[in-house]
C-alpha positions in Angstrom: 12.3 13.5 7.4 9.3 11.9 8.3 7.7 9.4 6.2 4.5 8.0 6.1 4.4 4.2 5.9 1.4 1.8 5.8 3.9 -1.7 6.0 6.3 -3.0 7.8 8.8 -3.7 5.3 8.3 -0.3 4.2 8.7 1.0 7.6 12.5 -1.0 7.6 13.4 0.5 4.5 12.4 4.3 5.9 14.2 3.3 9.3 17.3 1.8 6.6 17.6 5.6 5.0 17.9 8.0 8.5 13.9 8.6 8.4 11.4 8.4 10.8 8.5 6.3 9.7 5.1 7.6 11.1 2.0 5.1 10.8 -1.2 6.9 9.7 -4.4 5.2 8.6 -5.7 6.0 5.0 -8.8 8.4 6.9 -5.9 10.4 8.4 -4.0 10.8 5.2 -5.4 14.2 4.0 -5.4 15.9 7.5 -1.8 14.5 8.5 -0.1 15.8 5.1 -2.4 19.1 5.9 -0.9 19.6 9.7 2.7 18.4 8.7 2.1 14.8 10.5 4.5 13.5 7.7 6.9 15.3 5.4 6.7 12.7 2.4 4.1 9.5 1.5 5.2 6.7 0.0 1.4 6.1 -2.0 0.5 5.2 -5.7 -1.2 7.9 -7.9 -4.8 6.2 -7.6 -5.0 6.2 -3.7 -3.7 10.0 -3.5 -6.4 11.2 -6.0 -9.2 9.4 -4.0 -7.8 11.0 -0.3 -7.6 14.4 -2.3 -4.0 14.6 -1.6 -3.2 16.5 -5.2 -4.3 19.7 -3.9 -1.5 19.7 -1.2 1.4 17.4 -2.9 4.0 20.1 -4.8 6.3 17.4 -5.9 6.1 13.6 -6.7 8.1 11.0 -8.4 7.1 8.7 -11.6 7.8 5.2 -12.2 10.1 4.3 -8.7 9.7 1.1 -7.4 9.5 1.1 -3.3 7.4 -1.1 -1.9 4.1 -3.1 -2.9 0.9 -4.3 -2.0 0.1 -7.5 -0.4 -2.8 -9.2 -2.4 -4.5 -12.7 -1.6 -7.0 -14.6 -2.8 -10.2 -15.5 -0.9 -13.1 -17.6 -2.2 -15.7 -19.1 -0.8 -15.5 -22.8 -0.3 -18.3 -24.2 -2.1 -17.2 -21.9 -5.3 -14.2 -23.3 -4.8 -15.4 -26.9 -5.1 -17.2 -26.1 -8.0 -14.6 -25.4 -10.1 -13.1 -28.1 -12.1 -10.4 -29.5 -10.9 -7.4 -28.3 -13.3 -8.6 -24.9 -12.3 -8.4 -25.9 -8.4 -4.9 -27.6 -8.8 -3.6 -23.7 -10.7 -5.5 -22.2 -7.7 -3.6 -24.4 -5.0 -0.1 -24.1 -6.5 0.1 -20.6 -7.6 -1.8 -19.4 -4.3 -0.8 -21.3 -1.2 
């Protein structure tokens, strides 16, 4: 099976279970699922409704927990400053 991956821990995980992971970017998601590029996605509900992927998905799964998203925090400097310290410190320790 070919599976469509967008990480690499995802990719190590598709490799782990006797797939083939196949890296598409999110513009080639519709036409690769369209051609057969990929037999299954591994995407959340939001992202395939805003690539138009419902039309051509037949079958999905609710509530399974494989993989993530990576999420940091970016600010600007002087914003950063700004703040009061407590608020810096919570920013500092909870987002290295």
């Amino acid at each position: 099976m070919k599976v469509r991956v967008s990480e690499e821990l995802t990719n190590k995980a598709i490799v782990a279970l006797d797939a083939s992971p196949v890296n598409i970017t999110l513009p080639e998601l519709y036409e690769g699922l369209e051609r057969d590029v990929y037999d299954s996605i591994n995407l959340n509900a939001v992202s395939m409704s805003d690539y138009g992927l419902g039309e051509l998905i037949k079958y999905g799964t609710s509530g399974a927990r494989f993989g993530g998203v990576a999420v940091g925090l970016i600010i600007n400097e002087k914003v950063f400053q700004d703040l009061p310290k407590d608020i810096q410190n919570i920013l500092v320790d909870h987002y290295p």
